[in-house]
C-alpha positions as CSV (number, residue, x, y, z in Angstrom):
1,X,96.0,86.5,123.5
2,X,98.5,83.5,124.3
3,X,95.1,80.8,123.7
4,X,94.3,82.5,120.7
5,X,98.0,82.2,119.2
6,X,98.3,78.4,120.2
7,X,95.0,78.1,118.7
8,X,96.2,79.5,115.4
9,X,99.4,77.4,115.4
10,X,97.3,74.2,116.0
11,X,95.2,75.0,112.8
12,X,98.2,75.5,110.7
13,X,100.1,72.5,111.9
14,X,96.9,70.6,110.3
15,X,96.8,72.4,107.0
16,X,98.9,71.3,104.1
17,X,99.5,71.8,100.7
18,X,100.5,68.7,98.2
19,X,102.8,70.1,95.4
20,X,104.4,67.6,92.9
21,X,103.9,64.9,95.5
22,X,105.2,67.0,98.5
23,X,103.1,67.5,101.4
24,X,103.8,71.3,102.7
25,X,102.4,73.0,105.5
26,X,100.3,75.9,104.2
27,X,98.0,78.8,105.6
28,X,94.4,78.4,106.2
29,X,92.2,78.9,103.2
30,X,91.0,82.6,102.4
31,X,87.9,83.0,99.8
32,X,88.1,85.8,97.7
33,X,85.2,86.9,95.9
34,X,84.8,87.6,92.2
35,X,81.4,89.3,91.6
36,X,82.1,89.6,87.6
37,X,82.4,86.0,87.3
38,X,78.8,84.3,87.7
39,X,79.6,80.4,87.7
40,X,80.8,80.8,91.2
41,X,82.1,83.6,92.9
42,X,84.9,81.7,95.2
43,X,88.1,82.4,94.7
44,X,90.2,79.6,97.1
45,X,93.6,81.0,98.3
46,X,96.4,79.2,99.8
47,X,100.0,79.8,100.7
48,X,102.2,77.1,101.4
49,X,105.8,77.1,103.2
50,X,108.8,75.8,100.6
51,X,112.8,75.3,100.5
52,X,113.2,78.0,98.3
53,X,110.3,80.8,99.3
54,X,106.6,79.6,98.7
55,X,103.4,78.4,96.7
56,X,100.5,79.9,95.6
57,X,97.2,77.9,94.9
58,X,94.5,79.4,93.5
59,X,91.1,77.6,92.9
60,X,88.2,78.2,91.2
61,X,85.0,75.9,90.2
62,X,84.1,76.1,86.6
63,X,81.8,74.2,84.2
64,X,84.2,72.5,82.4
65,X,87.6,70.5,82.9
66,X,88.7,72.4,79.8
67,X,88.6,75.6,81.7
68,X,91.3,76.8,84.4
69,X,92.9,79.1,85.5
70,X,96.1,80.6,84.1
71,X,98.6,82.8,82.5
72,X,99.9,86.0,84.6
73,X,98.1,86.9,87.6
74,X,98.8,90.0,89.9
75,X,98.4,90.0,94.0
76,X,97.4,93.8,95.0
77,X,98.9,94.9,98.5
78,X,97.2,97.0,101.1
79,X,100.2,99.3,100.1
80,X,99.1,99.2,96.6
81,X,102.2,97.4,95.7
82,X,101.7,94.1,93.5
83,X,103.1,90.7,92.7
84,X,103.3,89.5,89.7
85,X,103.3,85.5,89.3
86,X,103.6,84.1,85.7
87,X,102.0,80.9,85.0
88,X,104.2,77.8,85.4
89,X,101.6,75.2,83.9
90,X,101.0,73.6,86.9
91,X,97.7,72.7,87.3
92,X,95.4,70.3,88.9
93,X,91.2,68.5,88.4
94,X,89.1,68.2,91.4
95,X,85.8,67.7,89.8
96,X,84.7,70.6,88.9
97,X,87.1,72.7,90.8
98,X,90.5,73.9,89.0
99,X,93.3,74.5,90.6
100,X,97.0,76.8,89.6
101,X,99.7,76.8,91.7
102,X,102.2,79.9,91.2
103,X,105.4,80.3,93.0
104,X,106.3,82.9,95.3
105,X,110.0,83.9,96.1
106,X,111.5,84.8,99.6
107,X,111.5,88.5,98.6
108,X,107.5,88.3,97.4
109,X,106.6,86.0,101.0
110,X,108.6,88.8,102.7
111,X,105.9,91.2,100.9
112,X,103.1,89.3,101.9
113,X,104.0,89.5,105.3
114,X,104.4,93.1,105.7
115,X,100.8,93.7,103.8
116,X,97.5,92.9,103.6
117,X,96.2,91.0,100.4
118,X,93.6,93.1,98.9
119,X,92.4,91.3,95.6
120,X,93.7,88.9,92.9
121,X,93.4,89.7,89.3
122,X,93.5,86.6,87.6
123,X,92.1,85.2,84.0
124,X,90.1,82.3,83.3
125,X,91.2,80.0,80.0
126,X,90.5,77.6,77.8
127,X,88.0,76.3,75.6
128,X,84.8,78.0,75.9
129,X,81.1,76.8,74.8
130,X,78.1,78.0,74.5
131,X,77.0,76.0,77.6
132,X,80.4,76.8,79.4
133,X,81.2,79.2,82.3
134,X,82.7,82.7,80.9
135,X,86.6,83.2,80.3
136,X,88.1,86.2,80.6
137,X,90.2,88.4,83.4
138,X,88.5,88.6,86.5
139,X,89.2,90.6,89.9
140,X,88.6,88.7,93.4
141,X,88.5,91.1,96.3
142,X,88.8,90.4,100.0
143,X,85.3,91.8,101.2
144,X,81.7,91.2,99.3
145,X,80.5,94.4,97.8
146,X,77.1,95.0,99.0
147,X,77.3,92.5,101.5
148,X,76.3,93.7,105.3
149,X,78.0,90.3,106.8
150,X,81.6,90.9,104.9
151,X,83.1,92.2,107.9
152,X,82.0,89.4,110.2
153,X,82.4,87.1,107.2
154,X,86.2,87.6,105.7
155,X,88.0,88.2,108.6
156,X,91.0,86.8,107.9
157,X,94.3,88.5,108.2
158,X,96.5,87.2,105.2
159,X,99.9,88.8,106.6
160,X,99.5,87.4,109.6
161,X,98.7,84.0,108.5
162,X,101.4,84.3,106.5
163,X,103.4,85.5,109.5
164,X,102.9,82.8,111.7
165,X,103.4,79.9,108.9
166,X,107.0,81.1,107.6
167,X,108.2,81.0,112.0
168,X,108.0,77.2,111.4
């Protein structure tokens, strides 16, 4: 048990988050999956560790830099409580990945440590072509419907994550 906390510590220590030209320690990435949206069905989740609670970045690949992620999106809890984050227009381009970052209070991280992420409702916008990947409101989930390996695959235990980065 004691290797297999100093072996999550040593993962965190080398994961960071870069927000407005600050380096922040952050969890691990989680992949949520979003079987509605067909362009890929990735949803990248991060939290990083702040002064004043925490940040959320959400990334997604579409098939066009005019197409991101924004506006309100809502965490669901194991509870079936929820988290609202409103879009703060703070976004960033990495080729054909989008990223959002939303911020997260102490009372919201306190949340997240008690319970379980369970999916992220979240909506896709911008211009959208003929050619272009959909947008629209779209729900990621922890586990792959219809997928035998889910269990093996998505593992991950967010609170705890979550837990162990905010002892720093």
């Amino acid at each position: 048990m004691i290797s297999i906390l100093l072996i999550s510590l040593i993962n965190y220590s080398q994961e960071t988050i870069n927000f407005k030209g600050k380096n922040y320690n952050a969890t691990p990435i989680w992949n949520f999956y979003c079987e509605d949206y067909a362009y890929s069905t990735k949803l990248k989740t991060q939290i990083a560790k702040t002064e004043n609670g925490g940040v959320l970045k959400l990334s997604i690949e579409t098939s066009s830099e005019n197409l991101f992620i924004g506006d309100k999106i809502l965490i669901v809890l194991k509870d079936g409580s929820l988290i609202y984050c409103g879009d703060k227009n703070i976004h960033e381009n990495f080729g054909q990945e989008k990223a959002t970052y939303y911020l997260l209070t102490n009372l919201e991280i306190s949340k997240l440590k008690m319970f379980e992420i369970e999916n992220i409702r979240f909506q896709i916008i911008g211009k959208e072509t003929k050619f272009s990947s959909k947008t629209g409101y779209f729900l990621a989930s922890k586990k792959v419907i219809n997928n035998e390996e889910s269990e093996k695959k998505d593992s991950f235990k967010s609170s705890l994550d979550i837990k162990l980065l905010f002892k720093k």
